[in-house]
N, C-alpha and C positions, 0 to 999 in steps of 0.2 A: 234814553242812552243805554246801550247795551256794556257791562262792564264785562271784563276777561276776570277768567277765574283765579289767573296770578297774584295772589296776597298784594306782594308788591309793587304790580302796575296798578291794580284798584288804585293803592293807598295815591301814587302818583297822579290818576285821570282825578280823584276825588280835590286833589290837591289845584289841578287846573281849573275845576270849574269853582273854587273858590276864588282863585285870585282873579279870576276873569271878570265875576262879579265886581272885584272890589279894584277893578282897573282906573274906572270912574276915582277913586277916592284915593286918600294918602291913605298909604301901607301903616297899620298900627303897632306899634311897638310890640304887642301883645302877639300879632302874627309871626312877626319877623323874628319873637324869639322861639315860637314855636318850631321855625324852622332850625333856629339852632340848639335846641332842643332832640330833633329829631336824628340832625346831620350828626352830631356828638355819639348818640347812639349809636347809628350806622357804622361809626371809628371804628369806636369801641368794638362793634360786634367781627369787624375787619381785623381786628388784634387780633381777636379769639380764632377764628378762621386760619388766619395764618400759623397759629402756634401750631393749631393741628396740622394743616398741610406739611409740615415742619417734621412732624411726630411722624406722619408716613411715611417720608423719603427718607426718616432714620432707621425706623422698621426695615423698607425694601432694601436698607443696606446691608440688613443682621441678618437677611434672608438669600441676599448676593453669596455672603459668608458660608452660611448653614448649607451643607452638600447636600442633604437633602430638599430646598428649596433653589437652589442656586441656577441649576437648566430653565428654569421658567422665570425666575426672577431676571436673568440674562436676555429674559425678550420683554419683559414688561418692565422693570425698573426703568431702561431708559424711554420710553412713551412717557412715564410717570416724569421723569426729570425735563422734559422738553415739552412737557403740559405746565409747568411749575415755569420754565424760561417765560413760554409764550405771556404765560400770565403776567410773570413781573416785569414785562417789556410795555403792554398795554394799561396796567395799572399804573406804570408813571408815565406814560403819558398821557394819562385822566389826569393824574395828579397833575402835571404842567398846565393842562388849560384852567385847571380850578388857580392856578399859582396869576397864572396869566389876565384872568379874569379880575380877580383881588386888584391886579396894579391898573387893569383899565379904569379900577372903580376909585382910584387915589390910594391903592395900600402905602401905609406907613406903620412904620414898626418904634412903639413908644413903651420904654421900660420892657422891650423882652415882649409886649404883646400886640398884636397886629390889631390894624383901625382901617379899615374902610367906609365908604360908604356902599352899605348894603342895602341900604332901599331905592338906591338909583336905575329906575327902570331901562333909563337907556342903554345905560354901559352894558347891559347883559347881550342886548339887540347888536350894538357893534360890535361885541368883541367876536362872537359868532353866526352873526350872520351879513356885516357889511363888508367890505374891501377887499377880500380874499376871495380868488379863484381855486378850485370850491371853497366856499366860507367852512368856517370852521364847524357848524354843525353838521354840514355834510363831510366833511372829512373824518367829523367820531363816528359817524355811523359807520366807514366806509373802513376804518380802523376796525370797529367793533366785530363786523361781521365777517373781515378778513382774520381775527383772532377766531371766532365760531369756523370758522369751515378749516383754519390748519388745526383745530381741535380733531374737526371729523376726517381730519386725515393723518392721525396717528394708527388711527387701523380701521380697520371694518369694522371689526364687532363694537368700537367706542362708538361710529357712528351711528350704529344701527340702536344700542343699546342705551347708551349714554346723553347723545346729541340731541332728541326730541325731548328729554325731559329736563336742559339747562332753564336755572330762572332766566339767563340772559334772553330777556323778549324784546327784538328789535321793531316791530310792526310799529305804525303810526300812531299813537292815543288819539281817540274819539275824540278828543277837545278840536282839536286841529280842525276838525270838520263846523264846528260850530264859527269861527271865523272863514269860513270859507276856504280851508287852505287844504294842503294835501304834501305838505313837508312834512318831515320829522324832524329838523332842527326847526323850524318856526313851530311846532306844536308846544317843543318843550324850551325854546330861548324866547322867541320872541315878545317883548315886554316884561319877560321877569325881575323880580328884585335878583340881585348879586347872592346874597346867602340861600335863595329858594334855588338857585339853579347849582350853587355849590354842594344843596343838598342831594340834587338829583346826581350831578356827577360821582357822589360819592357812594349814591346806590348803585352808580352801574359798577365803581369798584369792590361794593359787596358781592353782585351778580357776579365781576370776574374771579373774586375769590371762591365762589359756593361752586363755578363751573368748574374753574379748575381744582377745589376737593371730590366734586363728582369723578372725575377723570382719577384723579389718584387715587381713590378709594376703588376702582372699578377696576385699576391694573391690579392693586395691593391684592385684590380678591381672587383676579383669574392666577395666582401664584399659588394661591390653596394652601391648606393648612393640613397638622399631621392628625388624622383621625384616631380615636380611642376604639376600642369595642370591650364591650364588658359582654362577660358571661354569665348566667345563671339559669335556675330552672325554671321551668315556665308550667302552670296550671291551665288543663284547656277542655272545655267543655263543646259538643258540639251536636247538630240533630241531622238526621238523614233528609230533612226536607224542612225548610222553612214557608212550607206554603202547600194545604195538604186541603186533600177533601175529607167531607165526613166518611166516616168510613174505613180511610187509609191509617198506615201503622206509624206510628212515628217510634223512633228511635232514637236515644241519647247517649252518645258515646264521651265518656270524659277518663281524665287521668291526667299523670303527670309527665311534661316532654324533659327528654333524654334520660328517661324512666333508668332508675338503679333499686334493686330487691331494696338498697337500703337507708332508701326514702318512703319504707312503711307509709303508702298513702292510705289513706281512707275516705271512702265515695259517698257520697247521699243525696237523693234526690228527694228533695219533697222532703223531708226529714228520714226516709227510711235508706237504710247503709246496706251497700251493694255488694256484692264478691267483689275482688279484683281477680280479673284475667293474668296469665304468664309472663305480657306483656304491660301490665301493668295497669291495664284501662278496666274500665267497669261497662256494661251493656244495660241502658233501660229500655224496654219496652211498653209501648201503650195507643189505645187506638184515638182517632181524633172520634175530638167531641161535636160540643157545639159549634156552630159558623161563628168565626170573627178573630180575633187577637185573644191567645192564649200563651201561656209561658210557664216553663218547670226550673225551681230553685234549686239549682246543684251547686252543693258546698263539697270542696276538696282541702283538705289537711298534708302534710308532708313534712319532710323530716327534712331541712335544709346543710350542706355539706357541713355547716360551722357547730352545728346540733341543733341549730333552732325549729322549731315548728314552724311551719307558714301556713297559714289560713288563708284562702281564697274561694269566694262565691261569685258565680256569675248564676244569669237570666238566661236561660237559650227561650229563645221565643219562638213563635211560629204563628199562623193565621192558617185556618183552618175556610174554606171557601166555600160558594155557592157556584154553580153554572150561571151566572150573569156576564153581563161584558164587560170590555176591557176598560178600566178609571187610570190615568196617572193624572200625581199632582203633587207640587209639591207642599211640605208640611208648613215649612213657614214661610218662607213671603213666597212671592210671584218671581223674583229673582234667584240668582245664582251667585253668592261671597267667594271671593277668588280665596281659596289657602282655606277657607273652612271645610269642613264636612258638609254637608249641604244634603239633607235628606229628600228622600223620592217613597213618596206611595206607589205602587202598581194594585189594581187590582185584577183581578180575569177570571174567566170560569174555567181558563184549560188548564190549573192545578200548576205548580210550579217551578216543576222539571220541565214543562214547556214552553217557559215565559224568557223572554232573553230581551236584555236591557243593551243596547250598543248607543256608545257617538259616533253620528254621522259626522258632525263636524263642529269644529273646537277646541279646541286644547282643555282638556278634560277625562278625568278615569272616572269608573263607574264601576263598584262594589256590590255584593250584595251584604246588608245588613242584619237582616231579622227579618217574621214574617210578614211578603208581601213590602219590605223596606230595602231601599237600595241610600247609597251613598253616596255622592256624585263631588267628585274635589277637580274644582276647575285651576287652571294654573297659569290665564290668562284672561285680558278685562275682553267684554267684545259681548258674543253670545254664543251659548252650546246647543244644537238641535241632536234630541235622542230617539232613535227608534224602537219602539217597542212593542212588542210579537207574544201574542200566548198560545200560537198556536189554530188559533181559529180567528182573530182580528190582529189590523196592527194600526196602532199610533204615533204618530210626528209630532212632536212639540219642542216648541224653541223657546229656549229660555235666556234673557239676558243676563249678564255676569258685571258685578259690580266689585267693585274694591271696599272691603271695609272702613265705615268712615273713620276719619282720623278721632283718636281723644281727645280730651283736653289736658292740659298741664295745669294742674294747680297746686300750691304751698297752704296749706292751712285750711282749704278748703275754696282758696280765694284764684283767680287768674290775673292780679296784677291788682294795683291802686293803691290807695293808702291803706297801711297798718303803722299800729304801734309798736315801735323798734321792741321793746321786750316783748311782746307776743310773736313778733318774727324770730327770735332769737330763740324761743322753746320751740320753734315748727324742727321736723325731724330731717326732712325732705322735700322729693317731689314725684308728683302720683298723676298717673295716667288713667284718666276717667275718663271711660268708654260710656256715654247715657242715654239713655232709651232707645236702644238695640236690641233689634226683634228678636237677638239669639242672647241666650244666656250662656253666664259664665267666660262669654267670651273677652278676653285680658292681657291691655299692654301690660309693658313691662320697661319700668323707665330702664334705657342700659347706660347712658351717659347725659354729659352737660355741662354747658358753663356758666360758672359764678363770676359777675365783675361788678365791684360797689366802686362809685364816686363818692363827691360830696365831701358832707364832713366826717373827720375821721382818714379821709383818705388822701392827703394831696395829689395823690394824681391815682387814674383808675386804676385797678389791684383786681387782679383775677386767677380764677384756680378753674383747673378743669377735674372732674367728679363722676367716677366710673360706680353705678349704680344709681340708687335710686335716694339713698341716704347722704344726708351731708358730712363729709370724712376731710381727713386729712388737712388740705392747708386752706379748702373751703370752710371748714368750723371753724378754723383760728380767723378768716375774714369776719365769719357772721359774729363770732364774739367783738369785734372792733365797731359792730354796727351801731348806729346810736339814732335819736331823731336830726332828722335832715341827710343822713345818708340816704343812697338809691340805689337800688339792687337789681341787678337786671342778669335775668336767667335764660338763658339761649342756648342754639344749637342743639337742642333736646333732642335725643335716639331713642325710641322705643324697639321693643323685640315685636315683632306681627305676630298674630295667632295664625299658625299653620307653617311659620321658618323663616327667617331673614329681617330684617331690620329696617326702619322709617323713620328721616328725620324731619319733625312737625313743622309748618310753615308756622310758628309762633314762639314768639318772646314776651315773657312774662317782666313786669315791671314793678316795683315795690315802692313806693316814697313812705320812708320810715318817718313816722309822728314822733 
């Protein structure tokens, strides 16, 4: 069986080929609370969801307001509020058939709390899929996917942008094939217990929340935000040619930009201190040496407006060549990290005024770096073909372009399970562990997240939302109320990407305090 790569429908198809086994048998108490277990979860995670969606249409308000936002906010606040309708119009009517479901199954409501029977396989088969023209499972579909397509017709650019990445996955699950069938209401009703299918409906209420935060977070963004620019002086070192033959001269020009007499800098290459030029810069001269990767340490000093000194050393490097043919390759893998730097060897014998690195196709730029190194920042998944020329060969190589993988979230070092409520209560945060990734250095950066504990301690769920990576504000005062037999459940996690913009991780971490 082949599974989709959607967290969620996994957890789903893996959930079918359980009960199917255990069709044969009575439903054990043990399964049936896993599911409510699960479904309790999913609420919960549906709260959290909503608060935010909540927090955007408050923002796009204060943005309506602000004259400097308000032209743009005037075309995308309302897409934002009628992604927000669509959504609460389909989310209760999920909520009705899960209501509807309950009374096929004998809901009865004793002290304030509801009793079905939830292992009654039948009632799940009638209530969606007998006596109704189309049955009711064909009619969520037919709902579901009529809420997806007036999604992608709030604009162009949502659906181009926005619409291929919703969790909402309507396709048929693989189980459905295993009994011979090719429905999507009989994959996911037919024979289920009552709370297994209450749990499902209640995922597609998370999907319809997480689709409609996609949509608002994607208008809230095309409104833009007001840009800073900071000034200061900059230190720059640089050589006449990063790729030279034996023989040729190399030269290292450095100094300081927006050069003032009264930033007294002072140049040195290789430890020995240069004149300054009128303009400010210093001139090295020197011939190439040996073939291969060579580099001169130039350290620059300056006097910065406030009085301080600023110290800055860079590497200019360079590669000094042979007359052999033309190598590209890259340094570290075989692939292309969308948002990273992405290094490129060239080498050639026709010296490096001759050598010229282009993309043919791709969405991707291409720098040069140091000698005989280029730098290639791709800005889309797929693949980039580059050409390149020294003047006497030339080579085509295509490289595919992959997304950096996701990290993990983890509290203490842990990604969910049981800990000891005082060991959880000294953890500080939460940390984005990137592991065993072929590039170093490279680092999320947790930006947000939420806290919501059950259990005991809490009569009913309590949650706080948490802007960085440390636990603050009215999430500490929760984890201080933690005790054993609380559970804590951390979701919605936003990391920052290496290379600009932000990702939020298909995981939620789980804690059952000892």
């Amino acid at each position: 069986m082949s599974l989709p790569k959607e967290p969620r429908q996994k957890m789903i198809n893996i959930m079918y080929l359980v009960l199917t086994a255990l069709l044969a048998l009575n439903v054990s108490s043990e399964i049936l609370n896993a599911f409510k277990t699960i479904e309790q979860s999913l609420t919960n995670a549906n709260v959290i969801i909503q608060k935010k969606n909540t927090d955007i249409i408050k923002s796009l308000q204060k943005k309506l307001e602000d004259p400097k936002t308000s032209d743009k906010a005037a075309i995308w606040a309302p897409k934002a509020n009628e992604a927000q309708k669509l959504s609460d119009e389909i989310f209760a009517y999920v909520e009705s058939l899960k209501t509807g479901l309950k009374q096929e199954a004998g809901l009865k409501v004793k002290d304030g709390k509801e009793e079905y029977n939830d292992h009654d396989l039948s009632s799940t088969t009638r209530f969606f899929l007998k006596g109704n023209t189309p049955n009711r499972g064909t009619e969520l579909l037919n709902r579901l996917a009529e809420y997806k397509n007036k999604l992608a017709a709030l604009d162009p650019a949502i659906a181009k942008d926005v619409i291929p990445t919703l969790p909402l996955d309507l396709t048929i699950p693989n189980t459905s094939s295993l009994a011979g069938k090719n429905d999507w209401g009989y994959a996911y009703f037919n024979m289920t217990p009552p709370i297994a299918a209450i749990t499902i409906l209640t995922k597609f209420q998370n999907d319809i929340r997480n689709s409609e935060s996609q949509v608002m977070e994607y208008c809230h963004k095309e409104i833009g935000e007001v840009e800073l620019v900071y000034d200061q002086f900059n230190a720059f070192a640089s050589s006449n040619s990063q790729y030279l033959m034996s023989g040729e001269e190399l030269v290292i020009t450095a100094g300081v930009g927006a050069f003032s007499s009264a930033a007294k800098p002072t140049i040195s290459i290789d430890g020995a201190v240069l004149p300054i030029g009128p303009d400010g810069t210093a001139s090295y001269k020197s011939v190439a040496g040996s073939p291969g990767l060579n580099s001169k340490r130039v350290k620059i000093s300056f006097l910065k407006p406030n009085g301080e000194t600023a110290v800055v050393e860079k590497d200019v490097k360079y590669t000094v060549g042979t007359p052999t043919g033309l190598v590209v390759s890259t340094d570290k893998t075989r692939v292309f990290y969308k948002g990273l730097d992405n290094p490129l060897s060239v080498t050639g014998g026709g010296g490096a005024e001759k050598v010229n690195v282009s993309v043919e196709s791709g969405a991707a730029t291409v720098r040069r770096a140091g000698p005989g190194q280029y730098v290639v920042n791709c800005t889309q998944l797929g693949a980039v073909t580059l050409n390149v020329n020294d003047g006497k060969s030339t080579s085509k190589v295509t490289i595919p372009v992959k997304r950096v993988p996701d990290p993990i979230a983890i509290v203490g070092g842990s990604a969910g399970g049981n800990m000891a409520a005082s060991v959880f209560r000294a953890q500080q945060g939460v940390i984005a562990d990137l592991r065993d990734f072929v590039f170093e250095g490279i680092k999320f950066n947790v930006v947000s997240y939420y806290v919501i504990c059950t259990g005991k301690g809490f009569d009913e769920p309590d949650f706080e939302e948490v802007t960085g990576a440390r636990f603050s504000g009215g999430a500490s005062a929760l984890i201080k109320r933690c005790q054993p037999g609380t559970t804590v459940t951390i979701g919605e996690i936003k990391v920052s990407e290496p290379g600009g913009g932000t990702r939020k991780l298909d995981q939620t971490i789980t804690f059952i305090l000892q």
